[in-house]
Structure formats: structure tokens, C-alpha cells
C-alpha positions in Angstrom: 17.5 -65.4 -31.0 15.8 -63.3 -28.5 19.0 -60.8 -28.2 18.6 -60.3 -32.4 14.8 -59.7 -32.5 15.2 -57.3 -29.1 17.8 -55.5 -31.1 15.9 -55.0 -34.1 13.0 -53.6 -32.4 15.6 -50.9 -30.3 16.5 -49.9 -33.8 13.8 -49.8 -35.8 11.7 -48.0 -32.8 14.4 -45.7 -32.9 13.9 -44.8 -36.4 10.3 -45.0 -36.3 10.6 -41.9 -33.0 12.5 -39.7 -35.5 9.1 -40.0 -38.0 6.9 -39.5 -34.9 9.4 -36.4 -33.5 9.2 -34.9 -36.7 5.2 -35.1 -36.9 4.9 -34.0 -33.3 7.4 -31.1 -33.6 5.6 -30.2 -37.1 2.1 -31.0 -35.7 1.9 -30.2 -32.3 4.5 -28.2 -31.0 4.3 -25.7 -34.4 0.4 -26.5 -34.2 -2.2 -26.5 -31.3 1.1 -27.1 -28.6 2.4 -23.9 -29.6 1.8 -22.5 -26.0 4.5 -24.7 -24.8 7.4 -24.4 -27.6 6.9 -21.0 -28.5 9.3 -19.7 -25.9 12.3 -22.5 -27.7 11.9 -20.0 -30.9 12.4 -16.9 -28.9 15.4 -15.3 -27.3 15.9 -15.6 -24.1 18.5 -16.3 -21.6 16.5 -19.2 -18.9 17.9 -22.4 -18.1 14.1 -23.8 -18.7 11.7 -23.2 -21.3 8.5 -24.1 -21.3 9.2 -26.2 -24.2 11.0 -28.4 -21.7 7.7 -30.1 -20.8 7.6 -31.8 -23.8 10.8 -34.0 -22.6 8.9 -34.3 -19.4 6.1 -35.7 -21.6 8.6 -38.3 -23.2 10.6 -39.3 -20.3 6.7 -40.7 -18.5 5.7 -42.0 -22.0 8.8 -44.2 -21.9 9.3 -45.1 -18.0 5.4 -45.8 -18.4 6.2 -48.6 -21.4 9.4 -49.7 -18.6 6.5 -50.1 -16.2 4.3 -52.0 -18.7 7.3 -54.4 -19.6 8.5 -55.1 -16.1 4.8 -55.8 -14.9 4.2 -58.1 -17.6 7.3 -59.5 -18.0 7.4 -58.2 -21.8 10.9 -58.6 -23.7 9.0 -56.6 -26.7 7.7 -53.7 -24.9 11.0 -53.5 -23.1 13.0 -53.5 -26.7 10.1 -50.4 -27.6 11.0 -48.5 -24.7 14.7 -49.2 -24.9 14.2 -48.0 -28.4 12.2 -44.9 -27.0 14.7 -43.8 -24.6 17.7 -44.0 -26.8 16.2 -41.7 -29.3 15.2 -39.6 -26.1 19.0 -39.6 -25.1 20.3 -38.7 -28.8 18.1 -35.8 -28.8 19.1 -34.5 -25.4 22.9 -35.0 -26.8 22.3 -33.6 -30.2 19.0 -30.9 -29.5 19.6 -29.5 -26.0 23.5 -30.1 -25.9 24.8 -30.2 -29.2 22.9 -27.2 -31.1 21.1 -25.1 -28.0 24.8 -25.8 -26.0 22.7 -26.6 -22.7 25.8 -28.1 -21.3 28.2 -26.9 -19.4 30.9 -26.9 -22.4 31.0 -25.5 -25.4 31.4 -27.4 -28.4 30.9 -26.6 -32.0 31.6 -28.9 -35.2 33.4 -27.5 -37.5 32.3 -29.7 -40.3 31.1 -33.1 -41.2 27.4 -34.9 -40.0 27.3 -32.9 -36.6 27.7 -29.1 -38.2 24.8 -30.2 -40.7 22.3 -31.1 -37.6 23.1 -27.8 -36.2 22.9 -25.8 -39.7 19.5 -27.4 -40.2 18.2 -26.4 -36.7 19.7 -23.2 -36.5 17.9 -22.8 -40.1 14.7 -24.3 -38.0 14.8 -21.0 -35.3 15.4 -18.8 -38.3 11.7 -18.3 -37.9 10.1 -17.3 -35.2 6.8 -18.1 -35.2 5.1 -21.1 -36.0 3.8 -21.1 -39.2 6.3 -21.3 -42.1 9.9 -22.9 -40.7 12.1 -26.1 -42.0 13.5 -29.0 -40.6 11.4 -30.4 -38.0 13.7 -33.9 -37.6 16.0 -33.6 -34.7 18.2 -36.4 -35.5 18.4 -36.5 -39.2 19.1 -33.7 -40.8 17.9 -32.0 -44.7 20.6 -30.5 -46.2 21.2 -26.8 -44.6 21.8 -25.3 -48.5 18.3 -26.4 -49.8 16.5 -24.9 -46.1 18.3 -21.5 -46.6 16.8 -21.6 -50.2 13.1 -22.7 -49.1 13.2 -19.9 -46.4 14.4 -17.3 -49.2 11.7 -18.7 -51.3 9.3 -18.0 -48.8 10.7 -15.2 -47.3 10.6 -13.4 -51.1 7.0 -14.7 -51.1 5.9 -13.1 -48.0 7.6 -9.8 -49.1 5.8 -10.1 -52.6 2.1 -10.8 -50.9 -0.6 -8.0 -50.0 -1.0 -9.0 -46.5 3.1 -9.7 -45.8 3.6 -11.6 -42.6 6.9 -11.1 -40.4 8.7 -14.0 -39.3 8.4 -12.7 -35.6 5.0 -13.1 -34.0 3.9 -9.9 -31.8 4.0 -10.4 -28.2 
């Protein structure tokens, strides 16, 4: 019974992460943690962003709940950080390898649930700066045909407004 209820708490913290990654990316890292992911919206050609630290951040919050749950002998807070680390592991596959190709192969989708995570993303870094882009999820993604029309939407609004503001902050 212990095996079900561990699994149930892997899956629904791993659902839960994708709420909290898309409040934090929205939030944080497009909000006062701008410093840090600014560089991930801007071309460049490093191995490492700065935006990098926020994995670093992730990877200690969830060896820190390991810690908690071997110390204390918890089966509940290990199922949380299990949960914690496979969302952590998708989003390296998906973010960093699949859509940024940070791994030594190349791989596209042509089509199908893969090609819409990078469609959305890509529709995500269509906008440089932090105020005004789509699709903050990493894992689950919007559908890429109603972003492209939001940014349009916006895009024509800007154009349209007194005080027009460029989708590429000054440096």
C-alpha cells in the first residue's frame, strides 16, 4: 500500500512542479529574477547562461528534501523529492536538450507532442525582454497557433500605442 501512495505523491508532485515552474518562470525569472534569465532570451553562443543558476537552485532544493527524508527516515518526503527530481529531469530532456539542443546531438520533431513543446518555447524567446511573452510551462505546452496570435495581438498593440515598446530591451 505504501508503493501506491509513494507513487501517487511522485506524480501528483510532478504535476504540482509544472504549476510552480510556470509561476516561477512567469514570476520570478520574467520578474525581480530577471538578472539571472535574461541572458536565456538573448543570443548568444556560451555553453552556460546565467540562467543556469536557476537549475542549480532546483537541484539543492531537491537533494535538500533527499536529505530531509533520509535523516528522518520519511517515505513521504522521499515520494516529494522523487517527484521533484523527475520533473527536474524532464525539463533538462525537454528545455535544455530538446528545444535549446544543449546536447551533443541534434534532434528535431518533425511533428506530434514534442514539435508543439518546442513551437510553444520557441514562441516563448520570440520576445526578448521580459515583459510581454507566452508560454511559461516547460513541460506542457499551449497550443503554438493561439501564442503566435496573442503575440500578433500584442505586437499590433504595441505598434498602435503612443509610447511603442520593442520586443528587445537596450543593452
Amino acid at each position: 500500500m505504501i508503493a501506491l501512495w509513494f507513487t501517487l505523491i511522485v506524480v501528483a508532485v510532478f504535476f504540482f512542479m509544472e504549476g510552480a515552474a510556470w509561476w516561477t518562470h512567469r514570476y520570478v525569472m520574467h520578474g525581480w529574477g530577471w538578472g539571472w534569465h535574461r541572458d536565456h532570451h538573448e543570443p548568444h553562443d556560451k555553453a552556460w547562461e546565467k540562467n543556469d543558476l536557476y537549475a542549480v537552485v532546483g537541484c539543492v532544493l531537491g537533494m535538500g528534501l533527499f536529505f530531509v527524508a533520509m535523516f528522518t527516515g520519511s517515505w513521504p518526503v522521499r515520494a516529494v523529492a522523487t517527484g521533484v527530481t523527475l520533473y527536474g529531469a524532464v525539463y533538462l530532456f525537454v528545455h535544455d536538450g530538446l528545444v535549446h539542443q544543449r546536447w551533443p546531438f541534434h534532434w528535431m520533431p518533425a511533428n506530434g507532442y514534442a514539435r508543439r513543446l518546442v513551437q510553444a518555447h520557441k514562441l516563448h524567446h520570440a520576445v526578448q525582454t521580459r515583459e510581454g511573452a507566452v508560454s511559461f510551462g516547460f513541460v506542457f505546452a499551449p497550443d503554438p497557433q493561439r501564442l503566435s496570435a496573442i503575440l500578433k495581438a500584442r505586437r499590433a498593440e504595441r505598434a498602435n500605442s503612443p509610447g511603442m515598446v520593442p520586443d528587445v530591451e537596450p543593452s
